[in-house]
PDB file with SEQRES, HELIX, SHEET and CRYST1 records, atoms N, CA, C and O in Angstrom:
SEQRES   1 A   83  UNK UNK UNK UNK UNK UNK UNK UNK UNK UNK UNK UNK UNK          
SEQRES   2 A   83  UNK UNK UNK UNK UNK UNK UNK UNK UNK UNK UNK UNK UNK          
SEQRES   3 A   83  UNK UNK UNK UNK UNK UNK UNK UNK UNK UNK UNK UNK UNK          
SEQRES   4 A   83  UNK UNK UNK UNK UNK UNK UNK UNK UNK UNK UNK UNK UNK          
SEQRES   5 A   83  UNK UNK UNK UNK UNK UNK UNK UNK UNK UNK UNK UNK UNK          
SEQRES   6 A   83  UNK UNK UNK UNK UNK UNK UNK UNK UNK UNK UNK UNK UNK          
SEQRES   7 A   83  UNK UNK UNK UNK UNK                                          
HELIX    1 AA1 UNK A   57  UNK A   61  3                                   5    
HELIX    2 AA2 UNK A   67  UNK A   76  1                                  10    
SHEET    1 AA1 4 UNK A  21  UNK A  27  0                                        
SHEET    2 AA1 4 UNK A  10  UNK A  16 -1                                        
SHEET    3 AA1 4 UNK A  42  UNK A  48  1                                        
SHEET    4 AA1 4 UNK A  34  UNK A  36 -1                                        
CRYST1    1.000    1.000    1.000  90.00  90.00  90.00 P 1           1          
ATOM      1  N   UNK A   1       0.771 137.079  76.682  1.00  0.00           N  
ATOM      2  CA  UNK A   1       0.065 138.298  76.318  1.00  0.00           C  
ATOM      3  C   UNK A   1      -0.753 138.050  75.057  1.00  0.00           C  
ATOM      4  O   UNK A   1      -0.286 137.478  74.073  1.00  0.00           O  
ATOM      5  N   UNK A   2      -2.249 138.604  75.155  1.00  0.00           N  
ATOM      6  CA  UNK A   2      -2.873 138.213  73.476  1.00  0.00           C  
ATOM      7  C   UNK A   2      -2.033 139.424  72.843  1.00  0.00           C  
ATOM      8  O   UNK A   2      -1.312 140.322  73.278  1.00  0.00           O  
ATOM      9  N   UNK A   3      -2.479 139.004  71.632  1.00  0.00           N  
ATOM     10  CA  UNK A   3      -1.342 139.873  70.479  1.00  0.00           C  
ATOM     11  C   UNK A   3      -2.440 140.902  70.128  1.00  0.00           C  
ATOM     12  O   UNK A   3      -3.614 140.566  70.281  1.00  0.00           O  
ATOM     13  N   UNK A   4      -1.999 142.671  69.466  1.00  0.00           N  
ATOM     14  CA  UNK A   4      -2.774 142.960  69.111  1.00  0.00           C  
ATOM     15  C   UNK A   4      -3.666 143.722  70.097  1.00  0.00           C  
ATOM     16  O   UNK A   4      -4.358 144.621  69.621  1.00  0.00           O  
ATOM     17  N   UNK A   5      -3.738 143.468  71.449  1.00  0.00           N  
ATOM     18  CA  UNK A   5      -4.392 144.354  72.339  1.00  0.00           C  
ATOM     19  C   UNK A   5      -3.585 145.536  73.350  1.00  0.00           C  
ATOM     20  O   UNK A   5      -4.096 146.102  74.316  1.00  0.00           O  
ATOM     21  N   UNK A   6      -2.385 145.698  72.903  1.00  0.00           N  
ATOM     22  CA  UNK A   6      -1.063 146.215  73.691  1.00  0.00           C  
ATOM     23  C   UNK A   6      -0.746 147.385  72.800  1.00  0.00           C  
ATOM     24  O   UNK A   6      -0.607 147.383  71.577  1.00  0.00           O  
ATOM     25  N   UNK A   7      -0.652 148.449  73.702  1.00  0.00           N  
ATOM     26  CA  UNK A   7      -0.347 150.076  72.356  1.00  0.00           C  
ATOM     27  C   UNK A   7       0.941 149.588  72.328  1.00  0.00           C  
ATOM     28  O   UNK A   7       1.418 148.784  73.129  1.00  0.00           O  
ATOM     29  N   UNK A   8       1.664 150.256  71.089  1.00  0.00           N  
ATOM     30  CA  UNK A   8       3.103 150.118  70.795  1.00  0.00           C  
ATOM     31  C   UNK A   8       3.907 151.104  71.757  1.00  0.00           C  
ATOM     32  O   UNK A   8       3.575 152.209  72.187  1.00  0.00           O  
ATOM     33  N   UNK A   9       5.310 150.206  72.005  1.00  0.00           N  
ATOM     34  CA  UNK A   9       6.204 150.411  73.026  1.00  0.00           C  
ATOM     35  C   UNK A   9       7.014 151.254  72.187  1.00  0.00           C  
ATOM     36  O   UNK A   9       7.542 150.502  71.367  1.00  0.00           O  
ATOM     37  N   UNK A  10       7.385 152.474  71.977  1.00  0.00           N  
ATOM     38  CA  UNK A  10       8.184 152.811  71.508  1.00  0.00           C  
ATOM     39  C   UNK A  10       9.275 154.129  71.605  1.00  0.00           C  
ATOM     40  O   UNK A  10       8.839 154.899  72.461  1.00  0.00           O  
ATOM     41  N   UNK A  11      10.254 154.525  71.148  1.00  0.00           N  
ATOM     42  CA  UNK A  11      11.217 155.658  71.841  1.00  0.00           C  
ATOM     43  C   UNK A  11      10.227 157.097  71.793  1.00  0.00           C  
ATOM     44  O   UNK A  11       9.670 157.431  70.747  1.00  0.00           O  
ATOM     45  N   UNK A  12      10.151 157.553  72.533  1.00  0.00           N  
ATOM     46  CA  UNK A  12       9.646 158.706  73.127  1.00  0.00           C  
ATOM     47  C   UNK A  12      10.553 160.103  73.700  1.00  0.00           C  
ATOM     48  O   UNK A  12      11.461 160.057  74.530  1.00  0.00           O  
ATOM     49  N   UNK A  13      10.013 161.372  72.985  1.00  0.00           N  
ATOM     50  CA  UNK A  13      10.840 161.890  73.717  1.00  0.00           C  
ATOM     51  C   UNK A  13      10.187 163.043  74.806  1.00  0.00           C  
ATOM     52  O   UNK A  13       9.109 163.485  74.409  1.00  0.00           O  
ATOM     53  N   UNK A  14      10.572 163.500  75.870  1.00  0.00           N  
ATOM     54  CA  UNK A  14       9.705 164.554  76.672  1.00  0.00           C  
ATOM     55  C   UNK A  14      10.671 165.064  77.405  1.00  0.00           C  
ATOM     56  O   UNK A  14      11.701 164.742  77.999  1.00  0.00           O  
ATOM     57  N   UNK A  15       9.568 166.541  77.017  1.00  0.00           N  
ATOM     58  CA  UNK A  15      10.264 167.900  77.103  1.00  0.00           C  
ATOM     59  C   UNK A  15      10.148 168.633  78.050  1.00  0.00           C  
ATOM     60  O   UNK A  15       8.962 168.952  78.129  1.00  0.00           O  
ATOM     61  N   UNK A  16      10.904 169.219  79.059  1.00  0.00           N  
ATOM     62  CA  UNK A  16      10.245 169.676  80.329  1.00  0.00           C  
ATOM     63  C   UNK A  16      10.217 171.515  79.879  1.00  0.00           C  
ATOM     64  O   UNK A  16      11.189 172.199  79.556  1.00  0.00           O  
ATOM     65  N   UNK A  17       9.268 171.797  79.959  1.00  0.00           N  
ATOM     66  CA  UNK A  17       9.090 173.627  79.402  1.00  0.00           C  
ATOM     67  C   UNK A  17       9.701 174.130  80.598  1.00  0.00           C  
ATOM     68  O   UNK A  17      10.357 175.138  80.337  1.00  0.00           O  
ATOM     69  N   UNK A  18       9.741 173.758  82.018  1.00  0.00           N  
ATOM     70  CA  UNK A  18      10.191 174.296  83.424  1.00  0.00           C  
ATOM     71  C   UNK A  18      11.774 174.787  82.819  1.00  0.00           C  
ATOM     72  O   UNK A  18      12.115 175.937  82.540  1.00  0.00           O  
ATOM     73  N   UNK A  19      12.588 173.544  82.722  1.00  0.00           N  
ATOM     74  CA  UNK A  19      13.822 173.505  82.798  1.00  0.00           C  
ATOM     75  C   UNK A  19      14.633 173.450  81.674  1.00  0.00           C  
ATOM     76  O   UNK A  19      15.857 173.322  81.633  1.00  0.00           O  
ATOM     77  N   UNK A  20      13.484 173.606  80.361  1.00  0.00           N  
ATOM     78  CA  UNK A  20      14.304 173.090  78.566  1.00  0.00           C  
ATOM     79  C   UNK A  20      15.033 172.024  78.934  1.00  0.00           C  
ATOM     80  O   UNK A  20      16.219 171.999  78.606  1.00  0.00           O  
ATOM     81  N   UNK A  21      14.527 171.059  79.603  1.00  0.00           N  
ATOM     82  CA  UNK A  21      15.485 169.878  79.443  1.00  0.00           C  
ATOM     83  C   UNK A  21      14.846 168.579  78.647  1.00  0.00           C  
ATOM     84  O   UNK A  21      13.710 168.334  79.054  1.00  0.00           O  
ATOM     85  N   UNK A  22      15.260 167.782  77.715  1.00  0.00           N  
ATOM     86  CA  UNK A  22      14.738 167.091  77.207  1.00  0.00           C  
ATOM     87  C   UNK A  22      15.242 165.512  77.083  1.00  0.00           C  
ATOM     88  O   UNK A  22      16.420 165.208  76.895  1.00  0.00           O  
ATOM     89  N   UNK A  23      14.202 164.596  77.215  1.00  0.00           N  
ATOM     90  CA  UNK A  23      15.349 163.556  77.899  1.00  0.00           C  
ATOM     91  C   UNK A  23      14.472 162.340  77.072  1.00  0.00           C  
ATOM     92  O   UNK A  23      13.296 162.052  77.299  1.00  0.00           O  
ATOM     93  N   UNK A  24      15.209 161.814  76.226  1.00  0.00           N  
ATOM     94  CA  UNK A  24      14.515 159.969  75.574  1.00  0.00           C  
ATOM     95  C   UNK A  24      14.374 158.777  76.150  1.00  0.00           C  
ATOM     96  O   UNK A  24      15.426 158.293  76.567  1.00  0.00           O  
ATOM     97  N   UNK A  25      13.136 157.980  76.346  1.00  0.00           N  
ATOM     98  CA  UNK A  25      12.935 156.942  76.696  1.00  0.00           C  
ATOM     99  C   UNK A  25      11.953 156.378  75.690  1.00  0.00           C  
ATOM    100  O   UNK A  25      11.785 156.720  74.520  1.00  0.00           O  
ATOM    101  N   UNK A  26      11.359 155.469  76.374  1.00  0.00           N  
ATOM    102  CA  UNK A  26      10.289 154.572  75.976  1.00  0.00           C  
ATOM    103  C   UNK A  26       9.026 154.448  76.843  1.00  0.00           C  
ATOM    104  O   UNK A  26       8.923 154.106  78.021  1.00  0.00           O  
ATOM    105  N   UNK A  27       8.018 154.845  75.881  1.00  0.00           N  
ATOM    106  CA  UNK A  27       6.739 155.106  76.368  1.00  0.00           C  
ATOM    107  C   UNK A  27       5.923 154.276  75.521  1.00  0.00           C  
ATOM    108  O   UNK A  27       6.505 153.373  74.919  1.00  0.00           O  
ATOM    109  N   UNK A  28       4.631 154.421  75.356  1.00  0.00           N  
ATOM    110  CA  UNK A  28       3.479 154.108  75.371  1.00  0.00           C  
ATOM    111  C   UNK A  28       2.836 155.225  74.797  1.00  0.00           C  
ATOM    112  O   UNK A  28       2.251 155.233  73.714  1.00  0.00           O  
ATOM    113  N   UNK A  29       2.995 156.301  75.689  1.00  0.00           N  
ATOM    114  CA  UNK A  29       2.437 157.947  75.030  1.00  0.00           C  
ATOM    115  C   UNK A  29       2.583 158.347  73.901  1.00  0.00           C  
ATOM    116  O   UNK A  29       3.668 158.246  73.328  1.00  0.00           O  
ATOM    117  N   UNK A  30       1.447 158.924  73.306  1.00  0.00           N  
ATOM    118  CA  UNK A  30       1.138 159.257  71.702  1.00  0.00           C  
ATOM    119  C   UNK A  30       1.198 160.616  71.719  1.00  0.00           C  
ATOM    120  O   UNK A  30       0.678 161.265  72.627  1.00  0.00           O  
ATOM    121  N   UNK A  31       2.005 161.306  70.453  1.00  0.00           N  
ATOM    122  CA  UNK A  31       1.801 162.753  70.292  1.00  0.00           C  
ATOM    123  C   UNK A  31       1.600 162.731  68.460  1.00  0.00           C  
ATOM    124  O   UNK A  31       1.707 161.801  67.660  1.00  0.00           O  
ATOM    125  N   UNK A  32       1.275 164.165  68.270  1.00  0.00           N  
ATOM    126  CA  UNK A  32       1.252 164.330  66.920  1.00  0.00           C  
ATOM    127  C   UNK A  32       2.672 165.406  66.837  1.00  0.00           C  
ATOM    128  O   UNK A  32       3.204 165.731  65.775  1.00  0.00           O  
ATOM    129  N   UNK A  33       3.030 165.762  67.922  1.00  0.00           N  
ATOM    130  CA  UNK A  33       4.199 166.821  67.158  1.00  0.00           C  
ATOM    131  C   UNK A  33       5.623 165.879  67.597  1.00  0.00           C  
ATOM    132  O   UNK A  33       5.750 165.269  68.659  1.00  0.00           O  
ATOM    133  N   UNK A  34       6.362 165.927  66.782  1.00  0.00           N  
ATOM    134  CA  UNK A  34       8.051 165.045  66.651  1.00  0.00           C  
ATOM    135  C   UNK A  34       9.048 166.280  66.357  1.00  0.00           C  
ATOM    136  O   UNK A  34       8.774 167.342  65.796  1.00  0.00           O  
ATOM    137  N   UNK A  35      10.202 165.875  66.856  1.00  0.00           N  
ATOM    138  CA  UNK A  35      11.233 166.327  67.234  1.00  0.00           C  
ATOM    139  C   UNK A  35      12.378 165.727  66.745  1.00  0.00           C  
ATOM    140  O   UNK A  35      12.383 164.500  66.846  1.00  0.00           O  
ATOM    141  N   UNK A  36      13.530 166.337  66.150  1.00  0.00           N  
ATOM    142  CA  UNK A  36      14.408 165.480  65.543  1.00  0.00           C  
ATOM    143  C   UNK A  36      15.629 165.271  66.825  1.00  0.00           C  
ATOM    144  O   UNK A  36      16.132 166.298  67.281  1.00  0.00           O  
ATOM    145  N   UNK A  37      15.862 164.553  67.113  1.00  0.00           N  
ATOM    146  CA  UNK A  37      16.590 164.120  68.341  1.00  0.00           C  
ATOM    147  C   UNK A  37      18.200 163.866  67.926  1.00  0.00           C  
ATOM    148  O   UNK A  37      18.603 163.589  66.796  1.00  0.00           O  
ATOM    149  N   UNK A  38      19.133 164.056  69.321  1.00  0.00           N  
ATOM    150  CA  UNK A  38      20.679 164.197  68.302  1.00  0.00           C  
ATOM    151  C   UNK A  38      21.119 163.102  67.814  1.00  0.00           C  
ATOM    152  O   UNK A  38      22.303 163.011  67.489  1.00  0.00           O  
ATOM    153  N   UNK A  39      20.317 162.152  67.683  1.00  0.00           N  
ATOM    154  CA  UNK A  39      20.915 160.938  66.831  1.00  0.00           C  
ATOM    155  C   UNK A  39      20.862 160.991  65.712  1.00  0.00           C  
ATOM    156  O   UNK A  39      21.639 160.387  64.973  1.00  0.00           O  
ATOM    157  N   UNK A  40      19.560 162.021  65.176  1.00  0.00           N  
ATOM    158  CA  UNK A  40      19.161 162.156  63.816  1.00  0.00           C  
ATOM    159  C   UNK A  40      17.977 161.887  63.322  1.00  0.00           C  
ATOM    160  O   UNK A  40      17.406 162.400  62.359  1.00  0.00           O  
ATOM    161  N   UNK A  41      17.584 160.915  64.154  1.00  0.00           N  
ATOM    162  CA  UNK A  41      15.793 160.412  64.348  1.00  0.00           C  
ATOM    163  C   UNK A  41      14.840 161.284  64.551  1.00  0.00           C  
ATOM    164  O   UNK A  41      14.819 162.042  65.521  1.00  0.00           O  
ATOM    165  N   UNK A  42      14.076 161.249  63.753  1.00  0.00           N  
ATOM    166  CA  UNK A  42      12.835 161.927  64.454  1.00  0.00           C  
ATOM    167  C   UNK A  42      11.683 160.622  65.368  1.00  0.00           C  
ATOM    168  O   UNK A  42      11.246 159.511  65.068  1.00  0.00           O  
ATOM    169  N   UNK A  43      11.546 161.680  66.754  1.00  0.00           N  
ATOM    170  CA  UNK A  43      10.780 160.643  67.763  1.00  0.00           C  
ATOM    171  C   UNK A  43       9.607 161.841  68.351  1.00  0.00           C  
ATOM    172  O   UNK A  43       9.918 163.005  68.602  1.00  0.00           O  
ATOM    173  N   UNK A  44       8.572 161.417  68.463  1.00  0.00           N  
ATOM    174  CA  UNK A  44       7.183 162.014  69.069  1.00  0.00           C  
ATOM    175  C   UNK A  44       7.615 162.911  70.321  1.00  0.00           C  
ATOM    176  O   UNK A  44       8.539 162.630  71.086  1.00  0.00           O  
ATOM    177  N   UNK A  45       6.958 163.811  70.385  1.00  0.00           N  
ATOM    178  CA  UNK A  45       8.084 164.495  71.489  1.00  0.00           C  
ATOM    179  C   UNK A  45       6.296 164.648  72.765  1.00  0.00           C  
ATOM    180  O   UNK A  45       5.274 164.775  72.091  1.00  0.00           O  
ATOM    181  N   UNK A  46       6.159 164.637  73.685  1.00  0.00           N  
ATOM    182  CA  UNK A  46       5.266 165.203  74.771  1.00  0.00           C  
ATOM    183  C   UNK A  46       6.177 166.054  75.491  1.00  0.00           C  
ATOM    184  O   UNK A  46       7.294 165.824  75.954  1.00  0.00           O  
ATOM    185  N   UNK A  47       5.351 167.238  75.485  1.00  0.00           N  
ATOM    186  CA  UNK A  47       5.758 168.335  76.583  1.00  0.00           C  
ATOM    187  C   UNK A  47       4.914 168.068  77.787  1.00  0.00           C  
ATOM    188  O   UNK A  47       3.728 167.762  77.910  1.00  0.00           O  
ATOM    189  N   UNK A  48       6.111 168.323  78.836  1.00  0.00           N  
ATOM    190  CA  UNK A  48       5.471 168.072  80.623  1.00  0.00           C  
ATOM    191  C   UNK A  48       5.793 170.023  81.256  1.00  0.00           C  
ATOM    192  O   UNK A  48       6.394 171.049  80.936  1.00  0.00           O  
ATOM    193  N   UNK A  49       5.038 169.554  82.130  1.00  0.00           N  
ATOM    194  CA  UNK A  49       5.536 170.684  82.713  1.00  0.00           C  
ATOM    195  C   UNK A  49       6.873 170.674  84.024  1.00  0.00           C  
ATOM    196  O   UNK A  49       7.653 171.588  84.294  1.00  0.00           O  
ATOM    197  N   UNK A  50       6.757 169.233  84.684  1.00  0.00           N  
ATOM    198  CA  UNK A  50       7.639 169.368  85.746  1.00  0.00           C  
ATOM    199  C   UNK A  50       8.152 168.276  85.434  1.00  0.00           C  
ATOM    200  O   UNK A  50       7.343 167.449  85.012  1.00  0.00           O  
ATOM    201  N   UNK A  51       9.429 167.895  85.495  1.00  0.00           N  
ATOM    202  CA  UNK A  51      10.437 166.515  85.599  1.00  0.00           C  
ATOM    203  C   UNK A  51      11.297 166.519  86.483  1.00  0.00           C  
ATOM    204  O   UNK A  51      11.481 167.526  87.165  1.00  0.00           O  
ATOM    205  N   UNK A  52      12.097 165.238  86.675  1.00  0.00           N  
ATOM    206  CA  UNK A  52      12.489 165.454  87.453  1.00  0.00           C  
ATOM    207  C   UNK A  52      13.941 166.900  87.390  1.00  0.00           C  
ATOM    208  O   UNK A  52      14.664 166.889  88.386  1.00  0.00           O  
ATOM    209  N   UNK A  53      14.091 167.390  86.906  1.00  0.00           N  
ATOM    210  CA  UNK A  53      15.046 168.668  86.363  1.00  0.00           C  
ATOM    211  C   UNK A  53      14.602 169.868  86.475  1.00  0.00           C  
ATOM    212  O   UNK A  53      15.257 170.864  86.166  1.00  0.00           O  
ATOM    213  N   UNK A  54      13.005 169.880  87.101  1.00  0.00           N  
ATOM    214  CA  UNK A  54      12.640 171.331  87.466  1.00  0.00           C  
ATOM    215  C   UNK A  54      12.137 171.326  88.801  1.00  0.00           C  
ATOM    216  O   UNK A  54      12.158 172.386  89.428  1.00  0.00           O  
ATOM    217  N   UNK A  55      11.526 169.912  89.517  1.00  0.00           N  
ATOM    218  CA  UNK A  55      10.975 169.444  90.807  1.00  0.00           C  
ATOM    219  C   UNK A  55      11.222 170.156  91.856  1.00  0.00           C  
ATOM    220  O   UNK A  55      10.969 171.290  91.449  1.00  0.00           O  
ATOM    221  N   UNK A  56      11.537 170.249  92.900  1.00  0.00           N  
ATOM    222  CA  UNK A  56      12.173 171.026  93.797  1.00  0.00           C  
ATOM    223  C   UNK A  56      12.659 169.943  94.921  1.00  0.00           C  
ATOM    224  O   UNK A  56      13.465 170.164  95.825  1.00  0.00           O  
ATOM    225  N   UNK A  57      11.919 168.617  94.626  1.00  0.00           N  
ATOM    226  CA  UNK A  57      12.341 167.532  95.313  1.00  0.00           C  
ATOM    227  C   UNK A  57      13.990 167.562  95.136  1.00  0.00           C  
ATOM    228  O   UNK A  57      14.888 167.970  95.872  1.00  0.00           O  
ATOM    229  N   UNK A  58      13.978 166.761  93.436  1.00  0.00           N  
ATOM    230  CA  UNK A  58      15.394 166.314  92.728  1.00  0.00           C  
ATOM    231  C   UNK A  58      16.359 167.855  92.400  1.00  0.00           C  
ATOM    232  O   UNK A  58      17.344 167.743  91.671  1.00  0.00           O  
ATOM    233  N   UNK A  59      16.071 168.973  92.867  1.00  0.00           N  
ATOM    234  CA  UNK A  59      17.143 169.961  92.652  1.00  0.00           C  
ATOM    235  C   UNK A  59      17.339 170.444  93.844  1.00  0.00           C  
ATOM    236  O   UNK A  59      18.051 171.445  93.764  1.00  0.00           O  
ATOM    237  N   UNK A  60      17.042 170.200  94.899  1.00  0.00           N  
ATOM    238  CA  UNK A  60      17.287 170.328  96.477  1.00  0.00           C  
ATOM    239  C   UNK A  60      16.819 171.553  96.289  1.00  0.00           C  
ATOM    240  O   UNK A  60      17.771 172.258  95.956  1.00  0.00           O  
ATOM    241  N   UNK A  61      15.851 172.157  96.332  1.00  0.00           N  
ATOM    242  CA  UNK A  61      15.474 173.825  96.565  1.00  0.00           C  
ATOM    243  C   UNK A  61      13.821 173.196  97.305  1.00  0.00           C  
ATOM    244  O   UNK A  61      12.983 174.013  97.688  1.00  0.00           O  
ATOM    245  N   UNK A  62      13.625 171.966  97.384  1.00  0.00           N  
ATOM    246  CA  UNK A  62      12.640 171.683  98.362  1.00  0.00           C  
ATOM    247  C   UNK A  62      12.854 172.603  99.890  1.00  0.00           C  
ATOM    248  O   UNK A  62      14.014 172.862 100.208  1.00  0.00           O  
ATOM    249  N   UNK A  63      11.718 173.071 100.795  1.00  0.00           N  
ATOM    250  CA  UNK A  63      11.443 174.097 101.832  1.00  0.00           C  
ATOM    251  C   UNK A  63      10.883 172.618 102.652  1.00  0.00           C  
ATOM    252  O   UNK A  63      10.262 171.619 102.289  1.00  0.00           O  
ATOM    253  N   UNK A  64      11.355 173.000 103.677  1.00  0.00           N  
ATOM    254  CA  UNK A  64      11.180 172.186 105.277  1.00  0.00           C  
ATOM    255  C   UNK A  64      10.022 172.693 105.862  1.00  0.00           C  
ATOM    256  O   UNK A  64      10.312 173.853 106.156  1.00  0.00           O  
ATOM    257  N   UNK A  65       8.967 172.490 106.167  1.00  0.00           N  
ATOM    258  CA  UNK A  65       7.766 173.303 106.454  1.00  0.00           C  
ATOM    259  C   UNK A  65       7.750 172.561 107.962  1.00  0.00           C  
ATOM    260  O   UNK A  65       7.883 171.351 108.146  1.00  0.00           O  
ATOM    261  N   UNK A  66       7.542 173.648 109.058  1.00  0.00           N  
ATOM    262  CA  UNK A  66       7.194 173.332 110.326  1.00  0.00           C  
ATOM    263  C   UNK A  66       5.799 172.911 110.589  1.00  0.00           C  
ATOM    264  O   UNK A  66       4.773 173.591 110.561  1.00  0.00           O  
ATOM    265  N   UNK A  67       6.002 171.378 110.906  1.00  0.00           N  
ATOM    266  CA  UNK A  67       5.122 170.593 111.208  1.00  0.00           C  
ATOM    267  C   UNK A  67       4.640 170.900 112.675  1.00  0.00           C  
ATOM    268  O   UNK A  67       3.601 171.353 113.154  1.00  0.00           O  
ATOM    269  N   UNK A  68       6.000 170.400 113.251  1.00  0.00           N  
ATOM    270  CA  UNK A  68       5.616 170.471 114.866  1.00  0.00           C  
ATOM    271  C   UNK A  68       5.263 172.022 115.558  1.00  0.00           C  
ATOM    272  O   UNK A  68       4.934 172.293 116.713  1.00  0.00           O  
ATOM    273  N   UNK A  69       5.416 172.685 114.675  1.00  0.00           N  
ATOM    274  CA  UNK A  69       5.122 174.244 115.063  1.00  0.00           C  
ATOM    275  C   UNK A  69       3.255 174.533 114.913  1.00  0.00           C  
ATOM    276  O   UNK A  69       2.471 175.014 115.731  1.00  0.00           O  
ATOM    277  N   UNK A  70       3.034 174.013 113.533  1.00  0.00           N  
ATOM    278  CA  UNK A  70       1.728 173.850 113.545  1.00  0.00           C  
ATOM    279  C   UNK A  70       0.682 172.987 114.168  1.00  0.00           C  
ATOM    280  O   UNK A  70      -0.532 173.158 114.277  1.00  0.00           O  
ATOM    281  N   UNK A  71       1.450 172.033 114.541  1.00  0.00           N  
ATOM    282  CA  UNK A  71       0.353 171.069 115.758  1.00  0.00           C  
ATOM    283  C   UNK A  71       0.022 171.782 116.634  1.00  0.00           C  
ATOM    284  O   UNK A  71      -1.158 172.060 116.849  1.00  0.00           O  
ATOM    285  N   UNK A  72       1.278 172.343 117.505  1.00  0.00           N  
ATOM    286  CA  UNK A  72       1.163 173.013 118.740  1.00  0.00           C  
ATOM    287  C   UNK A  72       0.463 174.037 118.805  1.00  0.00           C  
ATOM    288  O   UNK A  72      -0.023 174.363 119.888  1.00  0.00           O  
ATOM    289  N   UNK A  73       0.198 174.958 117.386  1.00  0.00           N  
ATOM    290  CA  UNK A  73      -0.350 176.213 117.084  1.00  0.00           C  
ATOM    291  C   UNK A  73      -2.087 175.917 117.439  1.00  0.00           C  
ATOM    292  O   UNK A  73      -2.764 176.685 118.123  1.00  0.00           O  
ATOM    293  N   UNK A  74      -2.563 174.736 116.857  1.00  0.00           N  
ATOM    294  CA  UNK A  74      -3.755 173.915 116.675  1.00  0.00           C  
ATOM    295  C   UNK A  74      -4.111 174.247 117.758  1.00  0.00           C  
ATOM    296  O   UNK A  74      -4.844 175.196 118.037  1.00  0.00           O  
ATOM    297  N   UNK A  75      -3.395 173.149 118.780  1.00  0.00           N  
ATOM    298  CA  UNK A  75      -3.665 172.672 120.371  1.00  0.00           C  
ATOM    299  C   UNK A  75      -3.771 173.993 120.986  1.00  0.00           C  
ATOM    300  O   UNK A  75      -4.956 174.177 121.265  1.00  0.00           O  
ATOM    301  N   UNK A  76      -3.234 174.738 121.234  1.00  0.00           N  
ATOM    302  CA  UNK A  76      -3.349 175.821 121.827  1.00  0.00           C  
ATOM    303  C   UNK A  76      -4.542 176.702 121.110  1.00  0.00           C  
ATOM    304  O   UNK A  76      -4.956 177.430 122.013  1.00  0.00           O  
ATOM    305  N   UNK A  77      -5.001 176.872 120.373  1.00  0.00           N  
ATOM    306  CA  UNK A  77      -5.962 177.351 119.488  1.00  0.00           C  
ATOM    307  C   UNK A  77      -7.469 176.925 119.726  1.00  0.00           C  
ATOM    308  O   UNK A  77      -8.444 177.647 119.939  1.00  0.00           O  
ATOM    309  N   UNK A  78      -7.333 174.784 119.575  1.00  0.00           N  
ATOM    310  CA  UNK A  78      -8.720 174.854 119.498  1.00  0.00           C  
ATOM    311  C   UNK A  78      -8.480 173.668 120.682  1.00  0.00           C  
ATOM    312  O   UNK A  78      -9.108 172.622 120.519  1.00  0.00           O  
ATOM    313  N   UNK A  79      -7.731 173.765 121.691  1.00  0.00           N  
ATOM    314  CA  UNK A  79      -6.891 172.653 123.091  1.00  0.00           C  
ATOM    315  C   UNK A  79      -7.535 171.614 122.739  1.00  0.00           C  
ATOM    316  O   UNK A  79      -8.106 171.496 121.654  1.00  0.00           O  
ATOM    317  N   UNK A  80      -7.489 170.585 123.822  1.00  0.00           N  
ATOM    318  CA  UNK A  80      -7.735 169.092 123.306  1.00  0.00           C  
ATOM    319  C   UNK A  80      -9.041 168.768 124.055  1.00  0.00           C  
ATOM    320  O   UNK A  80      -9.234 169.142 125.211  1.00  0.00           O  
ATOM    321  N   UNK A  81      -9.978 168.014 123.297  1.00  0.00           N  
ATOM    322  CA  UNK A  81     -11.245 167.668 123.819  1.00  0.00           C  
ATOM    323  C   UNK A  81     -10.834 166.536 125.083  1.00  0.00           C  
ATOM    324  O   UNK A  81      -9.993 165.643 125.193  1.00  0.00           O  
ATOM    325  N   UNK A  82     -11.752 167.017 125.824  1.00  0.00           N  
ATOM    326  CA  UNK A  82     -11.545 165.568 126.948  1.00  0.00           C  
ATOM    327  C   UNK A  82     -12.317 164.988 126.534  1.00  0.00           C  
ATOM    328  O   UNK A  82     -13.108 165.604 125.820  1.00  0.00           O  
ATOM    329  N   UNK A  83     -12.522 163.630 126.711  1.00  0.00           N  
ATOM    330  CA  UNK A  83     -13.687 162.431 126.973  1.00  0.00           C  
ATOM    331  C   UNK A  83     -14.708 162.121 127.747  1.00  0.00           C  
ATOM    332  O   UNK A  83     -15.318 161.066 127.570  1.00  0.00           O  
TER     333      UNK A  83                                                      
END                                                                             
């Protein structure tokens, strides 16, 4: 790697406004507002809006949407071109 062309790697923290959940890693991402974290540190905080703690994927409240209901709705609607 050249030296010097790489943003700094460093602890990060981000905040999900969905769910008040707030969770530390390591980013890349720059903020101006910091947060004192329960270790005692203060670390750059970015607010998100969705993580995985508000998703609907990762909290199972994801909806099953009828696919095969809407094909058929189509076909019958606008039927199938012949050749």
């Amino acid at each position: 790697m050249k030296p010097g062309i790489h943003p700094a790697y460093r602890p990060v923290v981000f905040r999900d406004s969905a769910a008040n959940h707030a969770f530390l890693t390591r980013s890349t991402a720059t903020s101006d507002k910091t947060v004192e974290w329960e270790d005692g540190n203060t670390y750059p905080v970015i607010d998100v809006e969705i993580s995985s703690a508000s998703h609907p994927f990762y909290t199972g409240t994801q909806r099953v949407l009828d696919t095969a209901g809407r094909v058929e709705r189509f076909q019958r609607r606008y039927g199938r071109r012949e050749r």
